[in-house]
N, C-alpha and C positions, 0 to 999 in steps of 0.2 A: 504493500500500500504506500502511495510518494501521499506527501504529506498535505496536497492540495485536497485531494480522497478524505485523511483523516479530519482536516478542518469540515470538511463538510459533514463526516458522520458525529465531530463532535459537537457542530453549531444543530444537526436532527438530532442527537440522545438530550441535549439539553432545553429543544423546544416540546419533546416527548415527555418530558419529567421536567419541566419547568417549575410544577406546583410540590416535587419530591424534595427530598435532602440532594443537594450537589455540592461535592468538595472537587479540588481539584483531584483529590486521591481517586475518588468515584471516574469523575469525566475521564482523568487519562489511562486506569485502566481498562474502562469500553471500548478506548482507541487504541491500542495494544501498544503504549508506551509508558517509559519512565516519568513518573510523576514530575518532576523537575526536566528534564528533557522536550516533556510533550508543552510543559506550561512556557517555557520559552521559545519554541518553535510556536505558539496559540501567539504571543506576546507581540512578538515581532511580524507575524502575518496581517491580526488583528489592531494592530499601536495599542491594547489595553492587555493586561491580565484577564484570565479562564474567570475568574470571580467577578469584578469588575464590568465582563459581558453578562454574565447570569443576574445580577442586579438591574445593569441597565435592563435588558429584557425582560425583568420579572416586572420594573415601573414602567415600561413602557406597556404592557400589558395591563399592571392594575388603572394608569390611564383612558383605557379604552374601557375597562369594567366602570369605572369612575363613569362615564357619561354613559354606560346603561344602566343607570341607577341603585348600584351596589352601596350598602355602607361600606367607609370608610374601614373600620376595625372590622369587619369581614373579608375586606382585599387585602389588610396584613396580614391577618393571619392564613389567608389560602395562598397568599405570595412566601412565606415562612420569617415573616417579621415578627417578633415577639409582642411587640404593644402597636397601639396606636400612632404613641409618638413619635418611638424609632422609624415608625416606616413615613410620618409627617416629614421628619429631619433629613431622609434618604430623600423623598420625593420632591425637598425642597431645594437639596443640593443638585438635582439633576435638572430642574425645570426651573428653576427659581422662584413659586411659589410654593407655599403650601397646598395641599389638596383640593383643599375649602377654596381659598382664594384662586387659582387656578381655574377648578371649573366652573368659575362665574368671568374671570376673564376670560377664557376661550368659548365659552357659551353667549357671552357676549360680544365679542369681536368674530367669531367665528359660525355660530347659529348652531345650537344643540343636532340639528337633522345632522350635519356635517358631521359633525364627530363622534357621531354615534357608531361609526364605520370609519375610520381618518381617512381611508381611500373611498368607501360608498359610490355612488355612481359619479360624483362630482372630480376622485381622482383618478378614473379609467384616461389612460393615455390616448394618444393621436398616434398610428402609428405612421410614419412617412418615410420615403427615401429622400435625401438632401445632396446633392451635390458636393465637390467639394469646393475649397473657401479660403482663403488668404486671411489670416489675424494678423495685427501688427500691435503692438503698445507696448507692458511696463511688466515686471516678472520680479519674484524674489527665490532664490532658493532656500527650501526648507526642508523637511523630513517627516512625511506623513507617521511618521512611526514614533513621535514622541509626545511627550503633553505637550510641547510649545510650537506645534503648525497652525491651529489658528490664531495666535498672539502672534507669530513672526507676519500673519498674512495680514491683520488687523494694522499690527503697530507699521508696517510697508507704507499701507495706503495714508496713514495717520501724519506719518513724519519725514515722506521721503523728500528732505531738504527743504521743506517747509513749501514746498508747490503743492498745488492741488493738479494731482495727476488727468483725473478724468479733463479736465479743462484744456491743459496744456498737450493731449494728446488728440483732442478736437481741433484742436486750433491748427496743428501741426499738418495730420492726418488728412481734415477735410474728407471723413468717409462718405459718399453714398447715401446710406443712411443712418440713421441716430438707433444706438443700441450696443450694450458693451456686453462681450464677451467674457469667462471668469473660465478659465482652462487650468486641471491641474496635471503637467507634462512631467511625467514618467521619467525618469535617469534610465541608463542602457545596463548599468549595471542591478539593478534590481534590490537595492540595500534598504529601500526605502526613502531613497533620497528623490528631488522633484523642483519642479520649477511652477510655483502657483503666477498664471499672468493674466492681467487685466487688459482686455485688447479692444479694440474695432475691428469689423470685418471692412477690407481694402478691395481695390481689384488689383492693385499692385504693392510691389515696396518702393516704391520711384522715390517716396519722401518721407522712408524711414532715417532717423537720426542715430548718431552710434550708441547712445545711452536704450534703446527701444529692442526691444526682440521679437522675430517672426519666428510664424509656426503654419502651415500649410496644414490645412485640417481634411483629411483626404472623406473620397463619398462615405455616405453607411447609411443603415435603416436606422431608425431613431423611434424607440418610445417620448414619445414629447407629454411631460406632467405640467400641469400650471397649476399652481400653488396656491391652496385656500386663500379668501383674501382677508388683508387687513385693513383697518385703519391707521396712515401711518403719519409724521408730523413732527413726534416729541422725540426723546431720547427712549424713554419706557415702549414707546409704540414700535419703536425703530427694532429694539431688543426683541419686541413679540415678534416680527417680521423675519427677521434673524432666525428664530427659535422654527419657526413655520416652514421656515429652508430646510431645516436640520430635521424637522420630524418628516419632511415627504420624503429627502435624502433616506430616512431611516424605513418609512413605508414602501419605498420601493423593492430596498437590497433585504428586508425583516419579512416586508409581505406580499408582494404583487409579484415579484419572480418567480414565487412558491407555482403557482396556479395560471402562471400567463401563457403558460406553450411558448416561451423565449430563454436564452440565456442570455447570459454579458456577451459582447463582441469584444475581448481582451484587444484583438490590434485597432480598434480604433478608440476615439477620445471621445469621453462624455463631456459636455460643459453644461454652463450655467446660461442663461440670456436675461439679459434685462434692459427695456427700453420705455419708453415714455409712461408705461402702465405702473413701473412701481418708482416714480417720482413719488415723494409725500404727497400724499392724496387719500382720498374714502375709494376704499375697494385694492389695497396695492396687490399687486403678483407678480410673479415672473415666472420663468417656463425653464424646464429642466431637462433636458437633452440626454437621452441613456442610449448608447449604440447596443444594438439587439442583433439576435439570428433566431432564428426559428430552430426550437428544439427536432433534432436528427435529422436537419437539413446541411 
């Protein structure tokens, strides 16, 4: 068994006993390895620890029990939290509210029908063939594989030398049309290392600068998601818009591959799009680009 095999029978024993006892001792020996061996091969595949993923997935679950109207101290204790509060403190570190407070703002910002299902019929994809496409703008390199990829990719856009990127590479650029790109490019070496870039789509590079990096994004079929919507404006509303990215990111690769009749297309690139829709405004989204094949095609 190569070790891409055992991730995947270890991310099915632990969506099958989800609501069981799981230690790492349990998980790695279902995978037929050493408990310390299998949990850094999980480590490095995953960017978290074997434990670490069974939490998130256990609150990402009791989330969805949470808006079909389960109590609270019944989804801790069938998720295997001991009290109420421990599993309040978990759920607040991982969402940044509490239970209570959470699903009144995503009931409100979001509309209970929605997320009584986080995919429900509103996040069934578009599926389309896309041509391929010229990105041109601004890159940082970082390392999907530790806690600091998205502070290296935040703190980029925050502070690179005090310009405001999006602006300076409109001006430059002059693309076609209004709408940026958010690509995260692979290293050849496979360590975990990558180049996260903020682009425009070009028809050329004729007036790229030497500070700017291209990437030729070749055809593919694309599951195309657009992203429940928010209200966005403040700093607080901007963060729920953020958090919205990260749970369809999470609905896709946790649930909609499960049962779609598709897999990942590994050689090509998934990105991100966002154009005039999620400006602060009522209603923001954007759309989320996953290269696909059709299973035993």
């Amino acid at each position: 068994m190569n070790y891409n095999d055992a991730i995947v029978l270890c991310i099915e024993f632990i969506e099958e006993n989800i609501k069981n006892e799981l230690t790492p001792e349990i998980i790695a020996n279902e995978c037929g390895y050493s408990t310390f061996h299998f949990s850094r091969v999980f480590n490095i595949n995953q960017g978290m620890t074997l434990m670490e993923y069974v939490k998130k997935r256990r609150l990402s679950l009791a989330a969805k029990d949470l808006f079909n109207g389960k109590k609270i101290i019944d989804i801790a204790l069938e998720y295997g939290f001991d009290t109420h509060n421990g599993f309040s403190k978990a759920f607040k570190k991982e969402f940044g509210f509490s239970p209570t407070q959470y699903l009144k703002r995503m009931d409100r910002c979001l509309g209970k029908k929605l997320m009584l299902e986080f995919g429900g019929d509103f996040m069934n994809p578009t599926i389309i063939k896309k041509s391929a496409f010229k990105v041109a703008g601004y890159g940082i390199k970082t390392n999907i594989t530790n806690g600091n990829y998205t502070k290296d990719v935040a703190s980029f856009w925050i502070n690179y030398d005090g310009e405001n990127l999006e602006s300076k590479m409109y001006k430059i650029l002059n693309p076609p049309k209004h709408g940026e790109v958010g690509l995260c490019i692979p290293s050849s070496n496979d360590n975990g290392e990558a180049t996260y870039m903020l682009g425009v789509i070009v028809d050329n590079f004729n007036d790229v600068t030497d500070d700017m990096i291209t990437v030729e994004v070749p055809e593919a079929t694309y599951a195309v998601f657009t992203t429940p919507p928010v209200n966005t404006g403040t700093e607080t509303l901007n963060n729920e818009f953020a958090n919205v990215i990260k749970q369809t990111w999470k609905y896709i690769f946790e649930e909609w591959f499960k049962d779609s009749g598709y897999i990942f297309d590994e050689a090509k690139l998934d990105f991100e799009y966002y154009d005039e829709r999620c400006h602060p405004t009522i209603d923001t989204v954007m759309d989320i680009y996953v290269p696909v094949l059709e299973k035993g095609v």
